[in-house]
C-alpha positions as CSV (number, residue, x, y, z in Angstrom):
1,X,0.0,0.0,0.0
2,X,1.5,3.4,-1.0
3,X,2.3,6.1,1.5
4,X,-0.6,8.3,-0.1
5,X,-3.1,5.8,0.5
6,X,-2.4,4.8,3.6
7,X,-2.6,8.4,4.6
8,X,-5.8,8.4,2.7
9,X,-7.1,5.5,4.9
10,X,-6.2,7.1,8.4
11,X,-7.6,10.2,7.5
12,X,-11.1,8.4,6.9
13,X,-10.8,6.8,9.7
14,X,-9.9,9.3,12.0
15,X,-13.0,11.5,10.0
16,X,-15.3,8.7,11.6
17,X,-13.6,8.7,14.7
18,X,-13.9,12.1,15.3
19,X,-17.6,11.6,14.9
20,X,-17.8,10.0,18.1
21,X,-15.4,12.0,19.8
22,X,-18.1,15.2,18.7
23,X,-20.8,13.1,20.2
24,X,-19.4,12.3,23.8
25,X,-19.4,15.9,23.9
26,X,-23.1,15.7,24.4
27,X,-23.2,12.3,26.8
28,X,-22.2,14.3,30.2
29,X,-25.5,13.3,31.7
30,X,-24.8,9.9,31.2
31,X,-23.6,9.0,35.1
32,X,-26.5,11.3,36.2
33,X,-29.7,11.1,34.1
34,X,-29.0,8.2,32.2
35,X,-27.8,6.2,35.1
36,X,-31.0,6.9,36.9
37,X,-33.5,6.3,34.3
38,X,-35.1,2.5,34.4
39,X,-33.9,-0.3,31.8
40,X,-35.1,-2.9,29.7
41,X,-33.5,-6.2,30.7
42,X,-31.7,-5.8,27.5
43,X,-29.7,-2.7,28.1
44,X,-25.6,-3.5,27.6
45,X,-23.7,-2.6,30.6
46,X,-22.0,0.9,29.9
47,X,-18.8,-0.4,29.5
48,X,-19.8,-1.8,26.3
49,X,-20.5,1.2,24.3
50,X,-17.2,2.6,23.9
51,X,-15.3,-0.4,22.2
52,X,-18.8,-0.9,20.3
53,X,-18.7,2.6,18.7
54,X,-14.8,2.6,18.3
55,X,-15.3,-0.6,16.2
56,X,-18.3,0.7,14.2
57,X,-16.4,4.0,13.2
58,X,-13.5,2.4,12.3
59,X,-15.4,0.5,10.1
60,X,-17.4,3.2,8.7
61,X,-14.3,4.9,7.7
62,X,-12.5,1.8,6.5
63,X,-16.1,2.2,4.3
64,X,-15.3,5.7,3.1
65,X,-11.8,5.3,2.2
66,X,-12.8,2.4,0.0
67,X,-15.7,4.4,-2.1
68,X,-13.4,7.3,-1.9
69,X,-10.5,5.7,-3.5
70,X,-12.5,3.7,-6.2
71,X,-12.9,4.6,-9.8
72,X,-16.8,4.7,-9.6
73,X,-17.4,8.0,-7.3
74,X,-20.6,9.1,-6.8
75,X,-21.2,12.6,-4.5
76,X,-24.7,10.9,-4.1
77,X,-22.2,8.5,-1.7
78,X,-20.2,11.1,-0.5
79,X,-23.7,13.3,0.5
80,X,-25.5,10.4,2.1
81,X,-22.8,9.2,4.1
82,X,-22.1,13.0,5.2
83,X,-25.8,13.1,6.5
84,X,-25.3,9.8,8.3
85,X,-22.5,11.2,9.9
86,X,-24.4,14.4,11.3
87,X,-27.1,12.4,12.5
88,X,-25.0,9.9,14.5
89,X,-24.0,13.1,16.4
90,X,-27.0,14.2,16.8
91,X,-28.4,12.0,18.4
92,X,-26.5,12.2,21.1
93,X,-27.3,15.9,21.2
94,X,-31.3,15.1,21.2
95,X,-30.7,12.1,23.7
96,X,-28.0,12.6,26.2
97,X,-27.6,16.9,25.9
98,X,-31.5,17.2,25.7
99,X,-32.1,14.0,28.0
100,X,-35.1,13.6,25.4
101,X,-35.8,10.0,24.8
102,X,-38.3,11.0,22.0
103,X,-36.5,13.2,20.3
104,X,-33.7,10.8,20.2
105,X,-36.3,7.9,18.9
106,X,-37.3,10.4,16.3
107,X,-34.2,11.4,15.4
108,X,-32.2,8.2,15.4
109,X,-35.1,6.3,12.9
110,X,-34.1,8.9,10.4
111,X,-30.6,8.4,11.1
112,X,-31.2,4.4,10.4
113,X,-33.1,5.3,7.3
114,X,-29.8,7.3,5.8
115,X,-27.2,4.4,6.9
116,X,-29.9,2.3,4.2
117,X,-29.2,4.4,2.0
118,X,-25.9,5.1,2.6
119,X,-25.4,1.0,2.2
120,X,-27.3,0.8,-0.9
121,X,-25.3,3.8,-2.4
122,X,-22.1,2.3,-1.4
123,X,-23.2,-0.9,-2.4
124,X,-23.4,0.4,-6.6
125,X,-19.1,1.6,-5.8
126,X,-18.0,-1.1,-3.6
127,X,-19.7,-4.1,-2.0
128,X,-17.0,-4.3,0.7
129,X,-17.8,-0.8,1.4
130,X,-21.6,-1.6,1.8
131,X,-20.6,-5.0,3.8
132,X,-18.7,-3.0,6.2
133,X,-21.4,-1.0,7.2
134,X,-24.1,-3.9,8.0
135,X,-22.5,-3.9,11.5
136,X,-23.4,-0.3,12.4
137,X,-26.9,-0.8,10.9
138,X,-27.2,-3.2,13.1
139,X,-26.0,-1.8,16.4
140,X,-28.0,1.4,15.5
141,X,-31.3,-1.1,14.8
142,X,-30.5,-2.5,18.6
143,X,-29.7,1.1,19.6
144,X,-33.2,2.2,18.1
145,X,-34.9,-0.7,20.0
146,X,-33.2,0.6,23.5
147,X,-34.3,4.1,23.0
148,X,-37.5,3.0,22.8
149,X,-38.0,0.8,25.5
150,X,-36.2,3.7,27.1
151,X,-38.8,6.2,26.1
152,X,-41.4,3.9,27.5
153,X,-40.0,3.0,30.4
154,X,-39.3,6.4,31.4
């Protein structure tokens, strides 16, 4: 792998990374508020979030480097994953900064709807690319079911 795109590869990553760095911003309530509200039997024990995320944005940005470096470039990609990205953090913002269960049930269907079509996108450049983002669909599906037993519960 050349120099350039192994710099191209980090700097993806660390693009994703720095998605969830942007949204712990948002999650100081979670040793207040969100230790106090009631849980499904389900919910993961906190520890697990952070190497969960860490994994899924590597992932996602092991995603974007591949459609970024292939020959079939589409902004429609490029756009949708861009809107993804701004709603991940969000949802912190509605859920943790706003301690809004709703809001962040509201917010983080949408989000789930773009990651689609972010896959499907990615899918038409690279299938790897699109395969590499089935995991985050899938924690955010889990994460959608939390927030709403959440929003129940509480």
């Amino acid at each position: 792998m050349k120099l350039k795109s192994i710099l191209k590869l980090a700097g993806a990553i660390m693009i994703c990374v720095l998605a969830g760095f942007i949204g712990s911003l948002f999650n100081g309530s979670i040793k207040t508020w969100y230790a106090a509200l009631n849980k499904p039997f389900f919910n993961p024990p906190a520890w697990l979030f952070a190497p969960v995320w860490t994994i899924l944005f590597v992932l996602m940005g092991i995603s974007l480097y591949l459609v970024w470096t292939s020959k079939k470039k589409t902004g429609k990609a490029f756009y949708l994953f861009l809107i993804q990205f701004v709603l991940n953090v969000l949802w912190s913002f509605f859920f943790f900064y706003l301690q809004n269960p709703l809001y962040g049930f509201i917010e983080i269907i949408i989000l789930w709807a773009f990651i689609l079509l972010t896959i499907l996108e990615f899918k038409k450049i690279s299938k790897t690319a699109a395969y590499l983002m089935i995991p985050y669909i899938c924690w955010v599906t889990f994460a959608s079911v939390l927030n709403f037993a959440l929003m129940i519960l509480n």
